[in-house]
Every structure is written in structure tokens, then in C-alpha cells.
gemmi code that builds the backbone of each chain (N, CA, C; Angstrom):
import gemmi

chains = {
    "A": [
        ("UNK", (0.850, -1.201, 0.000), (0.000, 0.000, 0.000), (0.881, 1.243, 0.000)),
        ("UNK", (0.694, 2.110, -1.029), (1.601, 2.954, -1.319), (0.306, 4.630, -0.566)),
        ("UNK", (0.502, 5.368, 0.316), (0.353, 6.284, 0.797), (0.448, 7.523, -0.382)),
        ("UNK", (-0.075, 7.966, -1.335), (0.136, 9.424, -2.055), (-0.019, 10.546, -1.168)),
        ("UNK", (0.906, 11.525, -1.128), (1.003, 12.782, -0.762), (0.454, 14.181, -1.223)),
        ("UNK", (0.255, 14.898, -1.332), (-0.081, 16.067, -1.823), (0.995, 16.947, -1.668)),
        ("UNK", (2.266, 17.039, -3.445), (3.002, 17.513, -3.681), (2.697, 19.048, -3.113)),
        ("UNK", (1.804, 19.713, -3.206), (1.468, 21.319, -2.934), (0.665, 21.248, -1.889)),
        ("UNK", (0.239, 22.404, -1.752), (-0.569, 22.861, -0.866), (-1.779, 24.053, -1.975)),
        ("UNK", (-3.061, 23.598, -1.259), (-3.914, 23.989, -1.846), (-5.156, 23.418, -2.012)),
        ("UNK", (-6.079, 23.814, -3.378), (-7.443, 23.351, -3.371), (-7.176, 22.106, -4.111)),
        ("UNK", (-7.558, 20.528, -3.771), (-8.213, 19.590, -4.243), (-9.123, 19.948, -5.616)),
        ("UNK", (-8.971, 19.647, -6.766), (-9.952, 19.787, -7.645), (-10.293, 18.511, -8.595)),
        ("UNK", (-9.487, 17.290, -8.343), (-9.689, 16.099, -9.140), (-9.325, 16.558, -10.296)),
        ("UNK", (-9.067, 14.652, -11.096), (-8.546, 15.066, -12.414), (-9.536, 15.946, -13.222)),
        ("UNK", (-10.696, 15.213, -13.211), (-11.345, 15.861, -14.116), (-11.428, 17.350, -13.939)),
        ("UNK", (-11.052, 18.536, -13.222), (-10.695, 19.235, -13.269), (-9.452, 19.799, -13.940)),
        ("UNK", (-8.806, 19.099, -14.723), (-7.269, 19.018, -14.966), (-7.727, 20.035, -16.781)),
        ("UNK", (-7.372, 21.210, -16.775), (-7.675, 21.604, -18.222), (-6.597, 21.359, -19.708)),
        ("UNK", (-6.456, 19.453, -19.139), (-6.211, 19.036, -20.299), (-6.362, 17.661, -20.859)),
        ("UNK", (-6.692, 16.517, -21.986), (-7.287, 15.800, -21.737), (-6.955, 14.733, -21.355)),
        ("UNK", (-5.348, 14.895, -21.877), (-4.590, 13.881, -21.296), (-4.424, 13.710, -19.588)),
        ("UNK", (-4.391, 14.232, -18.588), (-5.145, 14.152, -17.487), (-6.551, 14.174, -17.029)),
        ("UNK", (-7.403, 14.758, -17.959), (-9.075, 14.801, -17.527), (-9.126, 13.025, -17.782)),
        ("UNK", (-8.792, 12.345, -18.658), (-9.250, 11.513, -19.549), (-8.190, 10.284, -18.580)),
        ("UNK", (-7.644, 10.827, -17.655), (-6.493, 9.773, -16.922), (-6.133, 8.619, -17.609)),
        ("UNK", (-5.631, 8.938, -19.009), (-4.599, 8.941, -20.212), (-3.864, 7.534, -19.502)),
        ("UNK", (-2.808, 8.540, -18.431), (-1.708, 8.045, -18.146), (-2.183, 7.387, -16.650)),
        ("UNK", (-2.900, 7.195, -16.047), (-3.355, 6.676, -15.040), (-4.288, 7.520, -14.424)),
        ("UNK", (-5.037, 6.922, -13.321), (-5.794, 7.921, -12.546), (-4.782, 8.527, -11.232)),
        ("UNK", (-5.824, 9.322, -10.723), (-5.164, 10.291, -9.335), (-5.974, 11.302, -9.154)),
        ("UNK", (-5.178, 12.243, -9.010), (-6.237, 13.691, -8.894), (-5.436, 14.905, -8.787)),
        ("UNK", (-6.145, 16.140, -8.493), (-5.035, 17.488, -9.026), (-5.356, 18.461, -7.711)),
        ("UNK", (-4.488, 19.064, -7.801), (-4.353, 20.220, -6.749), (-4.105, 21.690, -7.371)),
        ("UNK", (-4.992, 22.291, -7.242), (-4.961, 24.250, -8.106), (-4.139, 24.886, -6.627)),
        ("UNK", (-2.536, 24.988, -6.745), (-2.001, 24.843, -5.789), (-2.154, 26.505, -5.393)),
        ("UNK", (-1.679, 26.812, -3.989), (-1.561, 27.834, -3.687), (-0.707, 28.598, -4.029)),
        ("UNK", (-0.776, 30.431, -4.152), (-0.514, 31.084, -5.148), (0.982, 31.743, -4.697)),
        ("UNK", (1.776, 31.729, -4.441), (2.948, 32.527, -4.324), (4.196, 31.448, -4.427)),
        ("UNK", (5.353, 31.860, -4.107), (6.495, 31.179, -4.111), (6.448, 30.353, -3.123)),
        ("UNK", (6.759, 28.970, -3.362), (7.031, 27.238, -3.216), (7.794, 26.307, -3.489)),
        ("UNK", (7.396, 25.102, -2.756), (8.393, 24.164, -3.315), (7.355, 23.070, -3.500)),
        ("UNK", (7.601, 22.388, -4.625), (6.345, 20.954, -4.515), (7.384, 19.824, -4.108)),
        ("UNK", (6.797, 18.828, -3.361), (7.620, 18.121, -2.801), (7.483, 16.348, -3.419)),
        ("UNK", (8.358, 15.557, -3.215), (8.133, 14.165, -3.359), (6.586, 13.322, -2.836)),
        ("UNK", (5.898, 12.752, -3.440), (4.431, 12.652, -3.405), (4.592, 11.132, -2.412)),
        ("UNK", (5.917, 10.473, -2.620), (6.150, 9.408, -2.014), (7.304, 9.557, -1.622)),
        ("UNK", (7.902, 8.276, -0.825), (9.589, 7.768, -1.068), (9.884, 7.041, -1.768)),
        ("UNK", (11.093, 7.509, -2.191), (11.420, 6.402, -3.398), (12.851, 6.969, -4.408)),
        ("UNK", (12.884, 7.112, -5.557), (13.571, 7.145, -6.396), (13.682, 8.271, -7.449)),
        ("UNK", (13.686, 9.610, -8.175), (13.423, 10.095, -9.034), (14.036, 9.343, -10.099)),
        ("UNK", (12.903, 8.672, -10.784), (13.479, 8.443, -11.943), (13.072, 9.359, -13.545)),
        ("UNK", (12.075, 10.110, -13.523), (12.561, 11.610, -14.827), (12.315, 12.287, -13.855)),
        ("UNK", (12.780, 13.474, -14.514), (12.648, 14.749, -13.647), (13.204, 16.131, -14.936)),
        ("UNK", (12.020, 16.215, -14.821), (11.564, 17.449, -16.015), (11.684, 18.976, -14.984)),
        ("UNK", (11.693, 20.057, -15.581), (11.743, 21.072, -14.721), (10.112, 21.366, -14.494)),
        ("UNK", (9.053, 20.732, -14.762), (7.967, 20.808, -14.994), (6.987, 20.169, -14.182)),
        ("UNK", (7.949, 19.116, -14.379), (6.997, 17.317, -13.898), (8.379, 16.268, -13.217)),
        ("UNK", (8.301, 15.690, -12.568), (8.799, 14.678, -11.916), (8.011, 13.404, -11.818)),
        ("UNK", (8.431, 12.365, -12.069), (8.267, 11.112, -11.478), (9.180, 9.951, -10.575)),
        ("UNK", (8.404, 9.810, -9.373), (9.119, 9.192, -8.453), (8.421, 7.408, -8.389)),
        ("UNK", (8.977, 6.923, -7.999), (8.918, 5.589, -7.894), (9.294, 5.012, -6.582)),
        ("UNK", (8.439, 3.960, -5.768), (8.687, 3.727, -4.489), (9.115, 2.783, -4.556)),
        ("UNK", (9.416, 2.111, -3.236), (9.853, 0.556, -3.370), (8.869, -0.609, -3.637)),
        ("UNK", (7.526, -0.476, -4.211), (6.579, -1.360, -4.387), (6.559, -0.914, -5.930)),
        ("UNK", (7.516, -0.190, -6.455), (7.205, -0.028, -8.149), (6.700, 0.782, -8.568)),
        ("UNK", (6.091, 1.461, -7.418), (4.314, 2.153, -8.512), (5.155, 3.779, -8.347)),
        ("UNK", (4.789, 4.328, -9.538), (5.720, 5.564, -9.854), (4.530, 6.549, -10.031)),
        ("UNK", (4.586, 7.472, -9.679), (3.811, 8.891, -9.169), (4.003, 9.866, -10.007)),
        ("UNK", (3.544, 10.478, -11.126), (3.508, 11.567, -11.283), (3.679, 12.658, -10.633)),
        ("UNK", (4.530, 13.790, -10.976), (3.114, 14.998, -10.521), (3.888, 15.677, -11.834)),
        ("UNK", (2.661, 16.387, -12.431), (3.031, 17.505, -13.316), (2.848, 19.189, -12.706)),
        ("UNK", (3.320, 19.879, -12.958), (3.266, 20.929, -12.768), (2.529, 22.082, -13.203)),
        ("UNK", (1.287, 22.452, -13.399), (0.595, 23.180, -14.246), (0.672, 22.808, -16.160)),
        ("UNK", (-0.326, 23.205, -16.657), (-0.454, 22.957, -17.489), (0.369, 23.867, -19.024)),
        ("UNK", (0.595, 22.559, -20.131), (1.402, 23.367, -21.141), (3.055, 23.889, -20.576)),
        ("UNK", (2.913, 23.787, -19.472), (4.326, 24.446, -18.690), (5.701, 23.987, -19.464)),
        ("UNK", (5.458, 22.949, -20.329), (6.746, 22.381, -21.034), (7.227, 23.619, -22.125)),
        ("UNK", (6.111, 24.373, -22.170), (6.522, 25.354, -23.422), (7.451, 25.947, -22.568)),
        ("UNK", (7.668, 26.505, -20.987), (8.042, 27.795, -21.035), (9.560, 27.003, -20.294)),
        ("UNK", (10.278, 26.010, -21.085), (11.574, 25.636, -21.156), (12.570, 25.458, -19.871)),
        ("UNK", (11.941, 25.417, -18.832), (12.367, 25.351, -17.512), (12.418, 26.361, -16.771)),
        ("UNK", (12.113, 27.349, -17.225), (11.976, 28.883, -17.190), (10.806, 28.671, -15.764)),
        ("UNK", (11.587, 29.527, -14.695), (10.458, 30.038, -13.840), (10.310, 28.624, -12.539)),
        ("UNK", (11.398, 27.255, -13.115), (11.325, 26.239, -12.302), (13.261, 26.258, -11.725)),
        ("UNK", (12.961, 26.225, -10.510), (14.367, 25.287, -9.852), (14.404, 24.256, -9.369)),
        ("UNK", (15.108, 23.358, -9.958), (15.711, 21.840, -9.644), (16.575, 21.693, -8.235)),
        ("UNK", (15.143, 21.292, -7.193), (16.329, 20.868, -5.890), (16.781, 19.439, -5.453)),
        ("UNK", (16.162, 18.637, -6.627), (17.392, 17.192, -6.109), (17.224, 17.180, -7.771)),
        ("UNK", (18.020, 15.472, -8.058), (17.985, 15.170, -9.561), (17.622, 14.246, -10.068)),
        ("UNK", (17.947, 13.902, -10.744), (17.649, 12.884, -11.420), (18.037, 11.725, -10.957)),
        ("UNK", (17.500, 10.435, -10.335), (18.372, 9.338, -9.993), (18.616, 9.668, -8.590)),
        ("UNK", (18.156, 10.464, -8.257), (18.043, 10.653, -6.497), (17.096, 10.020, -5.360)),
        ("UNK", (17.707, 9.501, -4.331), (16.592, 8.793, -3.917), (15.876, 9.998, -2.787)),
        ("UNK", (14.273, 10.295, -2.137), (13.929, 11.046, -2.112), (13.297, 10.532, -0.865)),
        ("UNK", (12.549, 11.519, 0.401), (11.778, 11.124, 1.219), (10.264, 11.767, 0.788)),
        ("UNK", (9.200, 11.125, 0.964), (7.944, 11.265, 1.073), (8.178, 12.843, 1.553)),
        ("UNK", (7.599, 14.190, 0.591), (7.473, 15.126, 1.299), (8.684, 16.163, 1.558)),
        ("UNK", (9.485, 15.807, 0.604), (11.056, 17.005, 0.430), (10.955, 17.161, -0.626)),
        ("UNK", (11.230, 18.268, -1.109), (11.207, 19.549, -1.769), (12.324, 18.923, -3.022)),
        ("UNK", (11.104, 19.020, -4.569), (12.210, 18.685, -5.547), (11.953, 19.837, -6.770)),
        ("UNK", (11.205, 20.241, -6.984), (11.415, 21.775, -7.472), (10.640, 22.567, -7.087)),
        ("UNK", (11.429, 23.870, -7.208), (10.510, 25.188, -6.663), (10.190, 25.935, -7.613)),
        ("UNK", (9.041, 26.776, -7.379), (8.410, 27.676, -8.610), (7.647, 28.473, -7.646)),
        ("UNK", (6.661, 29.097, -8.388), (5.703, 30.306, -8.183), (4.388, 29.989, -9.106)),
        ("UNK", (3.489, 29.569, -8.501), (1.937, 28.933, -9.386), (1.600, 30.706, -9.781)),
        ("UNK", (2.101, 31.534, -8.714), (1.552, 32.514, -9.499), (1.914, 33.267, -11.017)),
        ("UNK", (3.260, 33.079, -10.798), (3.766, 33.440, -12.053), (3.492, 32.666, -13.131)),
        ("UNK", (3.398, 30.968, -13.073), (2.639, 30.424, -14.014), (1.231, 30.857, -14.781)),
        ("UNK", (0.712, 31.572, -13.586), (-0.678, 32.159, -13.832), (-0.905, 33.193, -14.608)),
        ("UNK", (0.054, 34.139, -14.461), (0.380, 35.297, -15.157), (1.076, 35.200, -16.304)),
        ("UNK", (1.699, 33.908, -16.361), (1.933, 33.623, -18.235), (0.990, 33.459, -18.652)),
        ("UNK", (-0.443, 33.310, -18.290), (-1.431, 32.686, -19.134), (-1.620, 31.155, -19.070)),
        ("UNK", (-1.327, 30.519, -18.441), (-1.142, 28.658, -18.446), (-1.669, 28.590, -16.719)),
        ("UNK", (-2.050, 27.233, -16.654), (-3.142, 26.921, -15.108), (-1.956, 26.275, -14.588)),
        ("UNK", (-1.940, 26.892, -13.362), (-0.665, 26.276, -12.773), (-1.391, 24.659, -12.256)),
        ("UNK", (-2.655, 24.198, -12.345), (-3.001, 22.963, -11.929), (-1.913, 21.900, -11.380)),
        ("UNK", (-1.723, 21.057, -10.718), (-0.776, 19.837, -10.772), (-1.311, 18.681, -10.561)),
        ("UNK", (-1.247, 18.098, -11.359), (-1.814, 16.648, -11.590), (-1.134, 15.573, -10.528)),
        ("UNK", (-1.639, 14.546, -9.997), (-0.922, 14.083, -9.049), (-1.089, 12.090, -9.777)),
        ("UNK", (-0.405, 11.437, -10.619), (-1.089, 10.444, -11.562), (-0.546, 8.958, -11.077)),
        ("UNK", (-1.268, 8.476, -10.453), (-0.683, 6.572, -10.522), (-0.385, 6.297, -11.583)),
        ("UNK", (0.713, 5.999, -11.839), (1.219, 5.634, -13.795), (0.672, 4.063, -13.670)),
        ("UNK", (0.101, 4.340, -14.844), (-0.248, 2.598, -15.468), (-1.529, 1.940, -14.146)),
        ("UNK", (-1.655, 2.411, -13.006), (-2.681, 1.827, -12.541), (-4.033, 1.530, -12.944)),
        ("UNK", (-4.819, 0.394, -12.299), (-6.301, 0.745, -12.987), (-7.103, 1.463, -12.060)),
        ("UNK", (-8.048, 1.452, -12.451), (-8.580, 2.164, -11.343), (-9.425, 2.182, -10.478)),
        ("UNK", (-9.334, 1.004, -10.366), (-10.009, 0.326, -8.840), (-8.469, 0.220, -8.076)),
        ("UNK", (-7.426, 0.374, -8.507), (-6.168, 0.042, -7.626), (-5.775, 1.697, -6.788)),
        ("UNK", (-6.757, 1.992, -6.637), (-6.937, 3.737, -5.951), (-7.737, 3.174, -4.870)),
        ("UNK", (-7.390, 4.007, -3.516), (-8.983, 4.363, -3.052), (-8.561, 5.643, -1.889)),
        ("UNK", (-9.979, 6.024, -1.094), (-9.647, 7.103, -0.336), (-9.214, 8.550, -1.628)),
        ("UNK", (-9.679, 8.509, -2.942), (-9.129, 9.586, -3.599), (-9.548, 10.843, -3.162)),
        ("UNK", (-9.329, 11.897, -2.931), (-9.577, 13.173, -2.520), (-9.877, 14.103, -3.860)),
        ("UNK", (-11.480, 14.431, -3.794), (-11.762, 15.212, -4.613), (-12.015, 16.703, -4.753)),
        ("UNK", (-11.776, 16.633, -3.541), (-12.159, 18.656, -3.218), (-11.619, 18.851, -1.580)),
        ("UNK", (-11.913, 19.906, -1.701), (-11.159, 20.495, -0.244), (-10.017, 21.153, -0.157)),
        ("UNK", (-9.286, 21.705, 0.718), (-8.354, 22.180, 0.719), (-7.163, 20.922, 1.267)),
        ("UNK", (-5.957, 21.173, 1.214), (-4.514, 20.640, 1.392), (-3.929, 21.416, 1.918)),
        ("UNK", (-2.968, 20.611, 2.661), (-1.772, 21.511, 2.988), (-0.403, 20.203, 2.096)),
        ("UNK", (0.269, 20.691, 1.621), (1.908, 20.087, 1.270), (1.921, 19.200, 2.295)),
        ("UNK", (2.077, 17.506, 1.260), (2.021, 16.551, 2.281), (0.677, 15.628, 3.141)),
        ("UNK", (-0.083, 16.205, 2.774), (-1.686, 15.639, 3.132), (-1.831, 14.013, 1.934)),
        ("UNK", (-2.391, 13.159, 2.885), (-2.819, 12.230, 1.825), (-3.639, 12.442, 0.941)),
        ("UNK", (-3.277, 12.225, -0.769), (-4.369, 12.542, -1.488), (-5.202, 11.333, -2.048)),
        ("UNK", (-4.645, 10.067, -1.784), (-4.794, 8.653, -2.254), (-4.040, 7.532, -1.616)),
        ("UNK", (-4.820, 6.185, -1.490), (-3.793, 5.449, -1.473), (-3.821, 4.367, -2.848)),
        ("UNK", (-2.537, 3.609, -2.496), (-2.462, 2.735, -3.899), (-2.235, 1.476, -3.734)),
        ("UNK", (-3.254, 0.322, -3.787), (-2.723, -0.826, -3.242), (-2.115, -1.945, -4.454)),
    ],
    "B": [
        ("UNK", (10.001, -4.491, -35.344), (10.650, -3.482, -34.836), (10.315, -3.086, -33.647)),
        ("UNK", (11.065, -2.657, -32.992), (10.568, -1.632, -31.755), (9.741, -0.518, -31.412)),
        ("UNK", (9.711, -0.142, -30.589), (8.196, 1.164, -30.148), (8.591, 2.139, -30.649)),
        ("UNK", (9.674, 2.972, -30.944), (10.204, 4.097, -32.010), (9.884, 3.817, -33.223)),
        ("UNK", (10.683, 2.769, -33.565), (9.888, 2.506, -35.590), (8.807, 2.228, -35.584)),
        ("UNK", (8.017, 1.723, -34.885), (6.298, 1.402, -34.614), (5.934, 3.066, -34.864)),
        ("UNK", (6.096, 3.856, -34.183), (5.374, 4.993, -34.142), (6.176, 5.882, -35.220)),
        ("UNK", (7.380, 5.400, -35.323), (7.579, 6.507, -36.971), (6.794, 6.213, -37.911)),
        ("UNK", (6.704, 4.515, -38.045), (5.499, 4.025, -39.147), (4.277, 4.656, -38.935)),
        ("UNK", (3.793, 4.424, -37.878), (2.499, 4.812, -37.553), (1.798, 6.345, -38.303)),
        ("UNK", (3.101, 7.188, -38.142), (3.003, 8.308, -38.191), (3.540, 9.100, -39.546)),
        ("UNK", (3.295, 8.116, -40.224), (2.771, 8.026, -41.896), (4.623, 7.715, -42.302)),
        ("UNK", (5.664, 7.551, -41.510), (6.972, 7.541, -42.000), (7.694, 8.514, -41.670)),
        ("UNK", (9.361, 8.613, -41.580), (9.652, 9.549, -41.591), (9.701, 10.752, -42.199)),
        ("UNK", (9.797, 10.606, -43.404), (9.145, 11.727, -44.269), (8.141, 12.577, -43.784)),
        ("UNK", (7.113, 12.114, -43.440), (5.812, 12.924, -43.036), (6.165, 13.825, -42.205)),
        ("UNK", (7.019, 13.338, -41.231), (7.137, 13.892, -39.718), (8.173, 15.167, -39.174)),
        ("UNK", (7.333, 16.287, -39.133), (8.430, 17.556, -39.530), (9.034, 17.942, -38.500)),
        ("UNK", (8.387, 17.706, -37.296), (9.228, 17.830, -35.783), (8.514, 16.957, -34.813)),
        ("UNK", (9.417, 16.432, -33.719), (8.838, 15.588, -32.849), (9.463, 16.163, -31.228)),
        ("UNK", (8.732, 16.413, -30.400), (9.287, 17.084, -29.053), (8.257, 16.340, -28.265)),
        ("UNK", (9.712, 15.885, -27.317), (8.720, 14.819, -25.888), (8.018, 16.491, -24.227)),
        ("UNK", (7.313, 15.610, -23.866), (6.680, 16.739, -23.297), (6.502, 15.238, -21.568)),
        ("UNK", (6.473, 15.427, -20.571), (6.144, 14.631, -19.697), (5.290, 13.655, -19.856)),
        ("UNK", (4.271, 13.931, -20.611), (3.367, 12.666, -20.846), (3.334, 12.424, -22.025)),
        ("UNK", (3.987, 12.858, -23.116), (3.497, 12.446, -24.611), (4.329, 13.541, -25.819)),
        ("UNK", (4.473, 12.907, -26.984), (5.047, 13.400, -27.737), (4.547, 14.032, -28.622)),
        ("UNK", (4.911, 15.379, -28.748), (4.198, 16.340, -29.549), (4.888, 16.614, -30.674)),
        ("UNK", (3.975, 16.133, -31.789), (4.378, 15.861, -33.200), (4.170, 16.727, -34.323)),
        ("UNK", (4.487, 17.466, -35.427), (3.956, 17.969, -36.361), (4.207, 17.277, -37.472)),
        ("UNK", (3.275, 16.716, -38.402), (3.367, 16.176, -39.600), (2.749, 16.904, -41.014)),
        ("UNK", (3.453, 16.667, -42.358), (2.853, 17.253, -43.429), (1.373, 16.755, -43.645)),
        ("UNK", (1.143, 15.552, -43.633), (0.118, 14.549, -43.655), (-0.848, 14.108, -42.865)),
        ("UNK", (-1.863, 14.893, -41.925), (-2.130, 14.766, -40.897), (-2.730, 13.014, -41.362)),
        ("UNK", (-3.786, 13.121, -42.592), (-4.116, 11.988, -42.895), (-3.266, 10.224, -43.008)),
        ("UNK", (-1.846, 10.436, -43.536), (-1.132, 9.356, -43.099), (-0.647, 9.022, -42.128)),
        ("UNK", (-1.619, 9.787, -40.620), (-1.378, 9.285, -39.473), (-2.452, 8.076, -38.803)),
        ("UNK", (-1.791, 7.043, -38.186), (-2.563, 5.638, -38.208), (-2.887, 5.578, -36.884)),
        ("UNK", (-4.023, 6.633, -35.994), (-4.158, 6.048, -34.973), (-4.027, 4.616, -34.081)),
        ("UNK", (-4.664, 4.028, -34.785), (-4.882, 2.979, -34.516), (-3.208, 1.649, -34.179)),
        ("UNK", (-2.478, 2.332, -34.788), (-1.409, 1.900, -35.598), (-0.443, 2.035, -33.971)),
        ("UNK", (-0.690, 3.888, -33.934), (-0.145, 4.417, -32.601), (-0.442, 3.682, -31.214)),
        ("UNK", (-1.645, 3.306, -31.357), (-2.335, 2.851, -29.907), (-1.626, 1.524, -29.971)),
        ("UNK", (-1.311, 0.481, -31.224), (-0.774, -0.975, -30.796), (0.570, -0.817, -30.422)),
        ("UNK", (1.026, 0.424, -30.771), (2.663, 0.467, -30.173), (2.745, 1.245, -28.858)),
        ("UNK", (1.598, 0.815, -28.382), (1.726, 1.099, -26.874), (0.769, 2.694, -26.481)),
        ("UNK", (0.539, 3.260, -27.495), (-0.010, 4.861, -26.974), (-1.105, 4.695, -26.316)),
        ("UNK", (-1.103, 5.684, -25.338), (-2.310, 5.128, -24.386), (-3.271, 5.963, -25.115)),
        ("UNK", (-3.454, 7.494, -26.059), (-4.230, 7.693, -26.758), (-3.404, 8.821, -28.079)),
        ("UNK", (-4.117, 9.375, -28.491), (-3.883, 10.051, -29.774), (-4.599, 11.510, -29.857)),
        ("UNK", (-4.412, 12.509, -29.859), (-5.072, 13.904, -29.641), (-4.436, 14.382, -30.943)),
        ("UNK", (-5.386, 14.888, -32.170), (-4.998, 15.468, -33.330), (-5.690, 17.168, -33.469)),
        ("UNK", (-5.395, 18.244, -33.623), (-5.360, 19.505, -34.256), (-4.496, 19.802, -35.521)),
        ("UNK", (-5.256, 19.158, -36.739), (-4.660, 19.653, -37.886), (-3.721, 18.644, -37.954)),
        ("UNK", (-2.423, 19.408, -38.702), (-1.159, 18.243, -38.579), (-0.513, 18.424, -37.232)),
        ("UNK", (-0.960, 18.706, -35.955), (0.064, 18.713, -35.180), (-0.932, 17.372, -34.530)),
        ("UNK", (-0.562, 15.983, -34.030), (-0.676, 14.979, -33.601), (0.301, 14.890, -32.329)),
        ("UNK", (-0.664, 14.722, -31.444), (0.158, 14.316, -29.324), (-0.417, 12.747, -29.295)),
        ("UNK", (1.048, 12.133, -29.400), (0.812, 11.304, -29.053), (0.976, 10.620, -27.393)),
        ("UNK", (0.023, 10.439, -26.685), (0.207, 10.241, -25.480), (1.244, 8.917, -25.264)),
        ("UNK", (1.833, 8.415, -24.394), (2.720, 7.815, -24.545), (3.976, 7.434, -22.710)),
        ("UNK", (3.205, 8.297, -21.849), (3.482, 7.980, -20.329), (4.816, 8.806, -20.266)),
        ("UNK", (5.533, 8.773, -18.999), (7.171, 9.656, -18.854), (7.701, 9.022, -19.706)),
        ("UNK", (8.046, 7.940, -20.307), (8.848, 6.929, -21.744), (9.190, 8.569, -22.335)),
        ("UNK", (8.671, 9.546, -22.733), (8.548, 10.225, -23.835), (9.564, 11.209, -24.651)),
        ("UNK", (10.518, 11.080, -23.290), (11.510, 12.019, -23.286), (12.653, 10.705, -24.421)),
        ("UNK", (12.805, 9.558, -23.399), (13.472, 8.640, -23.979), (13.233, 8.295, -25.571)),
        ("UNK", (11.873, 8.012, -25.541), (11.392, 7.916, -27.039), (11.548, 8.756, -28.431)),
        ("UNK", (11.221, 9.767, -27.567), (11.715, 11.009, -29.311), (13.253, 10.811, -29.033)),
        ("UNK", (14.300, 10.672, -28.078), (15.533, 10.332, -28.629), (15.509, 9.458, -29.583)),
        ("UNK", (15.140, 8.240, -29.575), (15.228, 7.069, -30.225), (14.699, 7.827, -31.687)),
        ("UNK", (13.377, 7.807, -31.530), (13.162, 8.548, -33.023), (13.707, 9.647, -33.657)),
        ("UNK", (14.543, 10.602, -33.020), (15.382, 11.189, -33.389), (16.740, 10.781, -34.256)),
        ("UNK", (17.021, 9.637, -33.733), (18.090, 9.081, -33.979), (17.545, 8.317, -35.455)),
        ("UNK", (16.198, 7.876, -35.493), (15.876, 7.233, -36.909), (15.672, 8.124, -37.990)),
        ("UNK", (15.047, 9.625, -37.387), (15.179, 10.830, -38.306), (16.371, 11.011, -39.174)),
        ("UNK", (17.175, 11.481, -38.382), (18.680, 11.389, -38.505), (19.381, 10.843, -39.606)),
    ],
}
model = gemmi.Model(1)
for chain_id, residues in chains.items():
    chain = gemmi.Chain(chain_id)
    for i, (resn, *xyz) in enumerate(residues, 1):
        res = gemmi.Residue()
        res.name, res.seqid = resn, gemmi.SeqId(i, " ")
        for name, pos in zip(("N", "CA", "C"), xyz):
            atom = gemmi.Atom()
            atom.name, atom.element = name, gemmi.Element(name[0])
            atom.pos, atom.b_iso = gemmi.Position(*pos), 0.0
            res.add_atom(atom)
        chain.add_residue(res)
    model.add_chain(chain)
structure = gemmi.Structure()
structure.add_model(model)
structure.setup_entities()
């Protein structure tokens, strides 16, 4: 049973809140999203485990039961080239549930025009292999948003 | 062949295919041909779906994506 975290802090809005379809449509697995809170941050490791990519955008971590975690970082954000993101561990790093692997500003995402949303995605799960998903409410960084058995 | 030449085929050949850029979940494609693109073709080489506007084709495709347009880069090439 893998414990998901809530990379940010903020409002719960589920995928289907996600304004894109490849997350509305949980494409790449199910989970759910967080419209994170608005000023300068850090989003943190959603589990423990492993970074294995790590985009200035999006990260995926992987625990010791396999199951690898998304989180993306607002939406379209790949356009704006790492721009506006800092890298605080790397690639191939192993990570604790809840430390800080890049920092940004949802607000400044906001003010480019793009939803700083963050998708939070069980890769490859189905989706009965969720439960406890959190669809609304507020978060704080680190709150369970799912578990994964 | 493998999941790179699967989806160069898919994606009407290399010829067709005028730029390919991986994105966290999927590879964002522009082709001359939107029509010699083979959904269907895409989804058996693993795409979990296919999103088309015109000739620009996203192929969804999981974190793989970064790794993958290398590979197809390298068949461009």
C-alpha cells in the first residue's frame, strides 16, 4: 500500500478538473489534481522512493513497491523551457515522502497565461487500484491525497 | 521493430514527420500529412491515446517520452 502525498498545498480539484485531456481523460493513469496555492514554493516528493525523470515541470518518483507517481506541474508548462522552475534534487536521487524537488511560483505560471493545476497520476494503474481519492477540499503540502494498493 | 519505428510508421513515416518534441506525458508531433497518421497503428505500439489539431498529432505515450523522441530522433537522422 503505497500512501500518495499532496506535492502542494492547496485546493483539491480532481482530475477531471485538470484543463487538459490527457489528465481529464487519466490517459496516463488515474489520481487527482491540486490548483495549488498562489505565491512562491516548493512541490515536494508525493512518495519515497527514487526520481526516476525529472523534467523542470513534472517529476516522477517511484517507491519501493514499483508504482511511480507523477506529478506535473501546471499545465502546457513544457513550453516555457524550464523557465520560472528550480531543480532541488535530480535525477536518480533517492527522495523522502514530502522534500522539496522543485521550486516555482503557481503565481507566475498564472500570469503567463497557463493553469498552474498539478496533476498528481498513478502511472499505469487501474482504477479500482486507488482508493480514499480526494476530490475537493483544501490541502496543505504533504496531506494524503490517495492510497495505492 | 521496436516502439520508435512502430510509431515513426504509424506516423505516416519519416518523411511525413516535420518535428517531434517529448513533453512529460506524450510526444508532440507535427506532420505534413495529418491523414497518413494511423491512430490505430499508434495505440498498438503502446499509446495510451492520440489527440490530433490539424497536422500537429500528441501522441500520449506515459514519462517513456523524453526517452522515445531520442530514439526517433536518432531514426530521423
Amino acid at each position: 500500500m503505497t500512501r500518495v502525498l499532496s506535492p502542494v498545498p492547496g485546493r483539491v480539484v480532481g482530475l477531471a478538473g485538470v484543463p487538459d485531456p490527457v489528465f481529464a481523460q487519466a490517459m496516463v493513469g488515474p489520481g487527482t489534481a491540486v490548483d495549488p496555492a498562489r505565491g512562491p514554493g516548493a512541490a515536494a516528493a508525493p512518495v519515497a522512493g527514487t526520481i526516476v525523470k525529472l523534467h523542470p515541470h513534472a517529476y516522477v518518483v517511484v517507491d519501493a513497491e514499483g508504482h511511480g507517481v507523477l506529478v506535473h506541474l501546471g499545465i502546457d508548462t513544457v513550453q516555457l523551457k524550464g523557465a520560472g522552475f528550480e531543480l532541488l534534487a535530480a535525477e536518480g536521487d533517492r527522495v523522502e515522502a514530502g522534500q522539496p524537488v522543485v521550486a516555482w511560483d503557481p503565481a507566475a505560471i498564472e500570469a503567463g497565461g497557463r493553469s498552474p493545476v498539478c496533476a498528481v497520476v498513478a502511472l499505469d494503474a487501474g482504477a479500482d487500484a486507488l482508493s480514499g481519492v480526494r476530490e475537493d477540499g483544501d490541502v496543505e503540502r504533504g496531506a494524503e491525497l490517495f492510497a495505492w494498493s | 521493430m521496436d516502439k520508435a519505428e512502430a510509431i515513426v510508421a504509424a506516423l505516416g513515416g519519416a518523411d511525413n514527420i516535420i518535428e517531434i518534441e517529448p513533453c512529460a506525458t506524450r510526444l508532440r508531433t507535427e506532420v505534413r500529412d495529418g491523414g497518413a497518421v494511423d491512430d490505430a497503428a499508434l495505440k498498438a505500439a503502446g499509446a495510451y491515446g492520440v489527440m490530433r489539431s490539424g497536422t500537429v498529432v500528441q501522441v500520449v505515450v506515459g514519462p517513456e517520452a523524453d526517452t522515445l523522441a531520442s530514439d526517433i530522433e536518432d531514426i530521423l537522422d
